[in-house]
N, C-alpha and C positions, 0 to 999 in steps of 0.2 A: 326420766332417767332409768336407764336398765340396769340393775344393781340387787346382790342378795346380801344379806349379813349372815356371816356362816361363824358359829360357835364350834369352839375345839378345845380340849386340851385347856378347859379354862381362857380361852383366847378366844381373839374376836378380831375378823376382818372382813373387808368387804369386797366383794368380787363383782367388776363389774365388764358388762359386755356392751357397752358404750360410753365414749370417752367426756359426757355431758354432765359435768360438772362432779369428778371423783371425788374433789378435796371435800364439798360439801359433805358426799355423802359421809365418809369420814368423819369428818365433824361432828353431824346430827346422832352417829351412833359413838361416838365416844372412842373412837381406835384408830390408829395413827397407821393398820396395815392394810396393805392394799393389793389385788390380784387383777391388773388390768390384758382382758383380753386383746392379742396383736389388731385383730378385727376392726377395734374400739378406736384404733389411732387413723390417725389421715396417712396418706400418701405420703405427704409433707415431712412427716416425724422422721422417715425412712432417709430422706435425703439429707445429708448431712450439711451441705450447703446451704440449708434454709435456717438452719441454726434452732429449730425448730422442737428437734429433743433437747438439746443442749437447756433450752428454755423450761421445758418442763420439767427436766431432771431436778434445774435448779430450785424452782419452787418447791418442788417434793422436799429436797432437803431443804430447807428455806423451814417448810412447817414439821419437819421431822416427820416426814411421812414415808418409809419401808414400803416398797412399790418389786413386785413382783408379774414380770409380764408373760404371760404365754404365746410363743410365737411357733407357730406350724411351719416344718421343713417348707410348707409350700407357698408360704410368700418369699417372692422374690426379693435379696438385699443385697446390696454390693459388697463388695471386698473391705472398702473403708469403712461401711456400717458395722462389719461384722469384728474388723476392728475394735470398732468403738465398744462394743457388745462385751468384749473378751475385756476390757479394761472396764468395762463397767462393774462385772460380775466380779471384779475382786475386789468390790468396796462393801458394804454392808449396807447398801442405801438404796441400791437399783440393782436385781437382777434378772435375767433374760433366763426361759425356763424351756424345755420341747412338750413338756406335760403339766399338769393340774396339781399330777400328786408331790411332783418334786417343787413348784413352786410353793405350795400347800406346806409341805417337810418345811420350807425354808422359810417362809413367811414365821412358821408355830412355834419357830426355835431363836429368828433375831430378834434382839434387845432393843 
């Protein structure tokens, strides 16, 4: 598993650049925050049809897990994903980031 525990602010989360097995790492370090790179996800998560993010979102909040992804202008997403993206960011539970530092900002500051 590709993953670092990054200290902040009296805070703690995990940042990881492959999606094999997040929650664990979570776990094993004791913090419920999470910075997964877009990289990290399959093809699958992107296609809304597959129900595929829908599923992992829900686990996240399922273990109270604050999940922060970084996704680069340069992968391609459809219109409905980006939908989905824009309704997601207004919850406190999953949000979708273009940088480190603002996923970073926002991970250090939700409850």
């Amino acid at each position: 598993m590709n993953y670092r525990v990054i200290e902040k602010d009296s805070k703690k989360y995990i940042e990881c650049t492959s999606a094999e097995a997040p929650l664990t790492a979570c776990f094993e370090n004791n913090t419920h925050l999470l910075m997964l790179h877009a990289e990290a996800l399959s093809d699958d998560f992107f296609k809304l049809k597959t129900g595929l993010a829908g599923q992992v979102l829900q686990k996240f909040i399922n273990y109270q897990v604050k999940v922060a992804v970084i996704l680069t202008s340069e992968l391609k997403i459809s219109e409905k994903f980006k939908e989905f993206l824009n309704e997601s960011n207004k919850g406190n539970d999953f949000r979708v980031y273009g940088n480190i530092d603002e996923a970073e900002s926002w991970l250090l500051t939700v409850k």
